[in-house]
NUMI-205318 format. One line per 10 residues: number of its first residue (from 1); for each residue x, y, z of N, C-alpha, C. Coordinates in steps of 0.001 Angstrom, whole numbers, plus 524288, in hexadecimal, padded with zeros to 5 digits. Layout:
REM NUMI-205318
NUM> X:Y:Z:X:Y:Z:X:Y:Z ~ ...
This chain:
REM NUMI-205318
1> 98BE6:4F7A2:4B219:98ADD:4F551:4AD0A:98506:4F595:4ABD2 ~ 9806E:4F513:4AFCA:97C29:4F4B2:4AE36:97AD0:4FA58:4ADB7 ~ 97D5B:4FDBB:4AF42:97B92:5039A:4AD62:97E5B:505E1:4A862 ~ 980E9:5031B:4A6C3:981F2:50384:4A0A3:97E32:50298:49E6C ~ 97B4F:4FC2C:49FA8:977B5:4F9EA:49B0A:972A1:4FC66:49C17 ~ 970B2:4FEC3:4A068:96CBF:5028F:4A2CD:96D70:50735:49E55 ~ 9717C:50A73:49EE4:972DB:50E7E:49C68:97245:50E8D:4976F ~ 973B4:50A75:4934A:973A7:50859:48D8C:96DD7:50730:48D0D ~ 96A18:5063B:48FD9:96616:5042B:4903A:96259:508FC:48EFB ~ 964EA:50C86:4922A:960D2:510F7:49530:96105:51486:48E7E
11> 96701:51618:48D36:96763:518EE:48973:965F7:51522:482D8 ~ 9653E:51007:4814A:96298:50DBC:47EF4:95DE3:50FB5:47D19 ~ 95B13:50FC2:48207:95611:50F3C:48230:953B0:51561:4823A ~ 95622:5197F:4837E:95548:51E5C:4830C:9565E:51D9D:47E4E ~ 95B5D:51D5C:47A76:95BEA:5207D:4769F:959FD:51B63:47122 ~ 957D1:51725:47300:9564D:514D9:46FDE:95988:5129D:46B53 ~ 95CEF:50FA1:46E4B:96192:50D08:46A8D:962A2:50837:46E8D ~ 95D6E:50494:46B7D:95DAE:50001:46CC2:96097:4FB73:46B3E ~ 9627B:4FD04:46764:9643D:4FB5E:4620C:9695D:4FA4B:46455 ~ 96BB6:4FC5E:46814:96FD9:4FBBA:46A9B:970F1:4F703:46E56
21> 96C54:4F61E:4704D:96BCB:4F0F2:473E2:96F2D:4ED23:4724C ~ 96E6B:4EB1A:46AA7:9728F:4E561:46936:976F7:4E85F:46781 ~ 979DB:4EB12:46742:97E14:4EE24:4670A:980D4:4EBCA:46B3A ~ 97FEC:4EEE7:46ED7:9806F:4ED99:47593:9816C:4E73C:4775A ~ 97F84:4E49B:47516:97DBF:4DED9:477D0:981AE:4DCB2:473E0 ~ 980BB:4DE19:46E94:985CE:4DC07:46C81:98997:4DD37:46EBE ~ 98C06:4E2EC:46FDF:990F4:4E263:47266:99248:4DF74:475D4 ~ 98F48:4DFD6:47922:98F64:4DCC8:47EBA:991A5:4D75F:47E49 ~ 98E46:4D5BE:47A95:98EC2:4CFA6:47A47:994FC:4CE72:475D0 ~ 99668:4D25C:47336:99BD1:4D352:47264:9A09B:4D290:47347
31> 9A08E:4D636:47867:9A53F:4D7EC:47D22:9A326:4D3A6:48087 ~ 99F95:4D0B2:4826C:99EC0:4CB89:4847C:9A1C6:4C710:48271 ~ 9A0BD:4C69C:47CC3:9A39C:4C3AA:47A51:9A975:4C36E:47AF6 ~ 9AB73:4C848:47A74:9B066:4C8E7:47972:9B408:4C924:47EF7 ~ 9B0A6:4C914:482D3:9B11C:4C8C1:48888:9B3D0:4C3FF:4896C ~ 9ADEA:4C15A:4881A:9ADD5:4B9E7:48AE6:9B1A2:4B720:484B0 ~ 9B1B2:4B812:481C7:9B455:4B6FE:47D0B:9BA08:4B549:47DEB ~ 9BB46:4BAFE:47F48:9C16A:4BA58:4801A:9C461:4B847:48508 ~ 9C1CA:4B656:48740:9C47E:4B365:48DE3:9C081:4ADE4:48EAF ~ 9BEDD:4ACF3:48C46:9BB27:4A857:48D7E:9BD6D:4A305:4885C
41> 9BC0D:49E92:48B52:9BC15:49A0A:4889B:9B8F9:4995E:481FE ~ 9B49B:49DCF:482AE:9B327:49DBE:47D7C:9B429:4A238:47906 ~ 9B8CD:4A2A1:47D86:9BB50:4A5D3:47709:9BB06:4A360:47218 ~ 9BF2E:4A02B:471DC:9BC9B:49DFE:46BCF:9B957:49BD6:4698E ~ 9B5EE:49B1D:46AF5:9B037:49B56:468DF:9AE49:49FD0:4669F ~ 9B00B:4A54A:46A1E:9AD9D:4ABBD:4692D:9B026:4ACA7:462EC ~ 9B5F2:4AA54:4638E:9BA6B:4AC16:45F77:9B7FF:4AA09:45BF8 ~ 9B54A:4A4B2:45B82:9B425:4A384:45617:9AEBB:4A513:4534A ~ 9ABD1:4A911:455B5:9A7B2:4AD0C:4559F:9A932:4B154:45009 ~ 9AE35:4B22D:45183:9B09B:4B6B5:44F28:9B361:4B60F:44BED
């Protein structure tokens, strides 16, 4: 896993598409959501987000 974010890092920064960084972090924090969302006690709390 850390040679993914190495790898995304490496080619970023060569090709100068930084711009991608909150792209990225949004997703993340996304599929996190939708992770801990759907099996956790605070599901409905998430549900009433949406």
């Amino acid at each position: 896993m850390l040679e993914l974010f190495s790898d995304l890092w490496a080619f970023m920064k060569e090709r100068k598409k930084f711009w991608l960084t909150p792209v990225i972090i949004v997703l993340i924090l996304l599929g996190a959501l939708i992770v801990f969302g759907g099996s956790s006690a605070i599901a409905p709390f998430i549900y009433t987000l949406f």
